[in-house]
N, C-alpha and C positions, 0 to 999 in steps of 0.2 A: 403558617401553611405554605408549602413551598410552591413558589409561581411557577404556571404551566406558559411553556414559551412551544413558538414552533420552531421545527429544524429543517434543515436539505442534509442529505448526506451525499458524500460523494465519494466512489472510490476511485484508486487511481490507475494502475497499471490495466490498461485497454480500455478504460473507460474513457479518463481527461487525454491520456498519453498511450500511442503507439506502442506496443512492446512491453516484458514486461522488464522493469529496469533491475528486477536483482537479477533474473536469468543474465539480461545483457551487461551488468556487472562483471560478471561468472567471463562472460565470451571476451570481454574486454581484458583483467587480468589474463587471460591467458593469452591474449598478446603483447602484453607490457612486462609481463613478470614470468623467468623461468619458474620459478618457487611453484606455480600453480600445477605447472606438469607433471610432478611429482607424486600430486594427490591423485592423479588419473582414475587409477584403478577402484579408488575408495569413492569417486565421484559417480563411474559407471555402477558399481556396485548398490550405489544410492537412488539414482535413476530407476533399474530395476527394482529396486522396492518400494518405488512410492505409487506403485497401482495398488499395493497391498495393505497401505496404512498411508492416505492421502491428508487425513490431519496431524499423523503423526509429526513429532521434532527429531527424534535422531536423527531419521536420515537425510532432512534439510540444514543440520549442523552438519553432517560427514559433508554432505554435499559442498561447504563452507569452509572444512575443516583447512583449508593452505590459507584462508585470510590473517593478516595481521592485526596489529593498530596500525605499524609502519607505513603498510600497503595501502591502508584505509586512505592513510594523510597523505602518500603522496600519488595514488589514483583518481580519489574521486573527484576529487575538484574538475579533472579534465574532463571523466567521463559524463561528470553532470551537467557541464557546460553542454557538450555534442546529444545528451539526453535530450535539453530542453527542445530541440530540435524537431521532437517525437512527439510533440503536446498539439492535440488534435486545435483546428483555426477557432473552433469553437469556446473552448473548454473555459480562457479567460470572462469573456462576454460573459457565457453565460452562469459562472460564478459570481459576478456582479451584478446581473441581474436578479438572481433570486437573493442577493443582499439587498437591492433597492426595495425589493418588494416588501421585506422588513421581515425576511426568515435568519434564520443563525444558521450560519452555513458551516458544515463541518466536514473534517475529510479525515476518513477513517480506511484503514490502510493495509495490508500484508508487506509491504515493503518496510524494509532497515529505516529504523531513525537516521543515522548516517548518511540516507541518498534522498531518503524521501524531504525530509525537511528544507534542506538546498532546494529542489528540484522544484517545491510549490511556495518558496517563501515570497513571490512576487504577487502571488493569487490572493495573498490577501485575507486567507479562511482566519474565520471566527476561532478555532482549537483545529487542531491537527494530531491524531490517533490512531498509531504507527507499532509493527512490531519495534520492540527495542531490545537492545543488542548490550552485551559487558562493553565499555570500552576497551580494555584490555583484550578481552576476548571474541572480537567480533561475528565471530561467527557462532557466540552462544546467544541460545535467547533469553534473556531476563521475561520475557511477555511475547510469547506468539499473537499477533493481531489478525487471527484470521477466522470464517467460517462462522462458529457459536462464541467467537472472542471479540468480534466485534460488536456485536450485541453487550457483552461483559464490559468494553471497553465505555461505550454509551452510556448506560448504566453507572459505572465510576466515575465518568465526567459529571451526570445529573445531580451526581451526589455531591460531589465536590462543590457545585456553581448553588447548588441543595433548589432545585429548579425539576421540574415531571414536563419531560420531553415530547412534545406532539410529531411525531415525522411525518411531516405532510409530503415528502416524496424522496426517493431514494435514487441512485445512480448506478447502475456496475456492469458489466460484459458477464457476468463468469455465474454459474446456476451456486455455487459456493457460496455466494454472498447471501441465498435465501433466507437465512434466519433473519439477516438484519431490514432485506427486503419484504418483507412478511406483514414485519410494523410498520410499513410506509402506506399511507395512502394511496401514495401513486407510486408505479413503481417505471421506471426511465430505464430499457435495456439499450446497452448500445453493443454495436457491432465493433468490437477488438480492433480489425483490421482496417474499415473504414471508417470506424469513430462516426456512424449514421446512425439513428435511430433504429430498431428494430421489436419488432411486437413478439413474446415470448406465450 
């Protein structure tokens, strides 16, 4: 019978970290690389559709669509350094605390595997569960991690470690995250901009 363990979950753009890091990806390339200018039109055009289909994929690939692999290897490295900058005073501590307390701490994600994994590899999480991206093609999704996906993604990891997930409390800024907030005991909202506690 498979062992019932407890979890934390954590998300990350506005929750651990300032900003959200694919948008500020996006602002970055366009100051490093002409190639991004080009997509302009297709990017704007993506913009305006995503009030209309907000879990949709298309138009967060158009939105994508000037990245490379190239671009990948020889941007992010920089941009993730000047990211980490943007991770709220909190957000280590108290990752390790609710490790001490003897919870599995998880951090499940909307951001690219490509930015996300760098950015919290110091933190330590127990699994890390992240949209993921072609190599080649990076601005396709192999797996959107977002909304009712991370629920799905939870789910795959249980199965995998063959373990029945308690979430005794959850983390996130954004009402999007509800389904996965929903299963949590407690639910931990934080304020985006301040990275303070807030009652929803």
């Amino acid at each position: 019978m498979p062992k019932k363990v407890n979890v934390v979950v954590f998300d990350f753009d506005g929750t651990l970290s300032a900003f959200d890091s694919n948008f500020q990806f996006g602002r970055y390339c366009f100051r490093h690389s002409v190639r991004t200018w080009f997509f302009t039109p297709l990017i704007l055009l993506s913009v305006l559709m995503r009030p209309f289909n907000r879990n949709g994929i298309w138009w967060r690939q158009c939105m994508r669509c000037f990245l490379t692999e190239k671009m990948v290897k020889k941007l992010a490295p920089d941009f993730i350094r000047q990211h980490k900058l943007n991770r709220f005073g909190w957000a280590l501590e108290r990752v390790a605390a609710e490790k001490k307390a003897g919870n599995i701490v998880l951090l499940i994600s909307a951001s690219p595997n490509y930015l996300l994994r760098p950015l919290v590899r110091d933190m330590k999480f127990d699994a890390v569960m992240c949209s993921e991206m072609y190599g080649d093609k990076p601005w396709k999704y192999k797996f959107l991690c977002y909304n009712k996906n991370k629920v799905v993604a939870l789910e795959k990891w249980a199965r995998k470690n063959k373990v029945v997930v308690n979430v005794v409390r959850s983390y996130s800024d954004s009402k999007s995250d509800m389904p996965i907030m929903k299963i949590a005991h407690e639910q931990v909202w934080i304020n985006r901009k301040t990275g303070c506690r807030v009652s929803k």
